[in-house]
C-alpha positions as CSV (number, residue, x, y, z in Angstrom):
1,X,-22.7,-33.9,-75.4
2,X,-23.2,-30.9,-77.2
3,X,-26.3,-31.5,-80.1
4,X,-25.9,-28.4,-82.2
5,X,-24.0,-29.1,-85.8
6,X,-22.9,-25.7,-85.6
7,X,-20.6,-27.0,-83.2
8,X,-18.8,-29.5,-85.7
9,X,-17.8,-26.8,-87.8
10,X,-15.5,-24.7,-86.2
11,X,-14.1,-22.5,-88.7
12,X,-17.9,-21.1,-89.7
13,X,-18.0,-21.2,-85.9
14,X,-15.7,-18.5,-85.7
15,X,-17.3,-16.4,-88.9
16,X,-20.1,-16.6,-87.2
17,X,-19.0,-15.3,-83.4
18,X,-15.9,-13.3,-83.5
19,X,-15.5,-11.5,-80.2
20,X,-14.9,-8.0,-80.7
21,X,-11.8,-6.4,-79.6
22,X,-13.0,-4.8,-76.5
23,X,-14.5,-8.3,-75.5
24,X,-11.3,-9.9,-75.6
25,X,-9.1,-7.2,-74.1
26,X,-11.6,-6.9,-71.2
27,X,-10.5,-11.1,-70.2
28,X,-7.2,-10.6,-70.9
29,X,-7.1,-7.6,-68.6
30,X,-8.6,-9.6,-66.3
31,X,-6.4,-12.5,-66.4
32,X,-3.0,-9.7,-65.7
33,X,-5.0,-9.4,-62.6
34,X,-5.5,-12.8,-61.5
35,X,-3.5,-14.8,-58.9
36,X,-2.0,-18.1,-60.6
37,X,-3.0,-20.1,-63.6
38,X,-6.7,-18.9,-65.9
39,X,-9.4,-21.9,-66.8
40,X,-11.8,-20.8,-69.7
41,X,-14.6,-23.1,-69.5
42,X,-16.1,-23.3,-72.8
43,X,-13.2,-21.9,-74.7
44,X,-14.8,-23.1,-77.9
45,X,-11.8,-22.5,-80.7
46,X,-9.7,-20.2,-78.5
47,X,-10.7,-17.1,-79.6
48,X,-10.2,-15.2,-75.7
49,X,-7.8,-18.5,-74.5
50,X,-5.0,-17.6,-77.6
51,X,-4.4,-14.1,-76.7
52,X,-4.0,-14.5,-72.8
53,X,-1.7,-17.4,-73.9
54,X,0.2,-14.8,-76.3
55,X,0.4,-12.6,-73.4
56,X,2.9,-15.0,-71.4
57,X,0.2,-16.1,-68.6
58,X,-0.9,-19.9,-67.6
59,X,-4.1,-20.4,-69.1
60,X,-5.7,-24.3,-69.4
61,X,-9.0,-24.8,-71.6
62,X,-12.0,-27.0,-71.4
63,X,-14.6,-27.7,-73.6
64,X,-17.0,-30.1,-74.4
65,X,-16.6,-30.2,-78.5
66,X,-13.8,-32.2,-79.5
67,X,-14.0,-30.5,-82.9
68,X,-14.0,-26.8,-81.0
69,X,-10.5,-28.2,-79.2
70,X,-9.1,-29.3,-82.5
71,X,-9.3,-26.4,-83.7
72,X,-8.4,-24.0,-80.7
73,X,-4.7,-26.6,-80.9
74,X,-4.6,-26.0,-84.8
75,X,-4.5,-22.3,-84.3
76,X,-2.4,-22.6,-81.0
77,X,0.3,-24.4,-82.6
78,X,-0.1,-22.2,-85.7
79,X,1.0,-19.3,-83.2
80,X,3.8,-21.5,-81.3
81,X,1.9,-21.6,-78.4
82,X,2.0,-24.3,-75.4
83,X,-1.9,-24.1,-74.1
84,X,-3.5,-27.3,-72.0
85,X,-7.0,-27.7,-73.8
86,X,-9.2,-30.3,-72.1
87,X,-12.5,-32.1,-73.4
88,X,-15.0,-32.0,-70.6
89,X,-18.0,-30.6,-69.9
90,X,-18.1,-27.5,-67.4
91,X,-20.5,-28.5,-65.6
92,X,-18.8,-31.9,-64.3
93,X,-15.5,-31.6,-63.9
94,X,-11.9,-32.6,-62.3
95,X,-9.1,-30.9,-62.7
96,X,-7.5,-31.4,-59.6
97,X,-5.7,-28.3,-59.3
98,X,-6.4,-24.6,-58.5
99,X,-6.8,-21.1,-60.7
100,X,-6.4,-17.5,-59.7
101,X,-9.4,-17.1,-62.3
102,X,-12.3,-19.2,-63.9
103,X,-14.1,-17.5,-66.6
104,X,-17.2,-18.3,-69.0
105,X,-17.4,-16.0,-71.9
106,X,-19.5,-14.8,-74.5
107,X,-22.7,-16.7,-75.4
108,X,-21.5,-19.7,-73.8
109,X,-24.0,-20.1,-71.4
């Protein structure tokens, strides 16, 4: 379980950490080049896991901050987009399936 309150606010979550541009159009290049579906471990409010998702590819989400997921869906659905968010901690877990790419981002670790 994550113990940071920073993490239960979201929204000053992403005031705080906005990826630059150039951050996120470096993944989403990336994820053109991968081979089959995209995990973002750690995707934290979707800020890199909405765009590849606006780009048409297969992307699934985990996290370990219910409050981060909520709001990653508010802003998915916000932008009509269909993205599988998970609550789980990256470094147990199951998702018994395969990705062409697995990516940790920013200050996430």
């Amino acid at each position: 379980m994550i113990d940071s309150s920073l993490y239960d606010d979201p929204e000053l979550y992403d005031l705080l950490f906005a990826a630059e541009p150039a951050v996120i159009e470096f993944y989403l290049e990336q994820a053109r080049r991968s081979d089959g579906p995209i995990l973002e471990l750690a995707c934290g409010t979707g800020e890199i896991l909405l765009p590849i998702a606006q780009a048409g590819l297969s992307i699934v989400g985990l996290d370990a901050s219910p409050n981060m997921l909520a709001r990653a869906q508010t802003k998915a659905d916000a932008a009509g987009l269909r993205v599988q968010l998970v609550d789980g901690d990256m470094r147990t877990f199951e998702l018994s399936r395969r990705f062409g790419l697995v990516f940790v981002a920013s200050n996430s670790l």
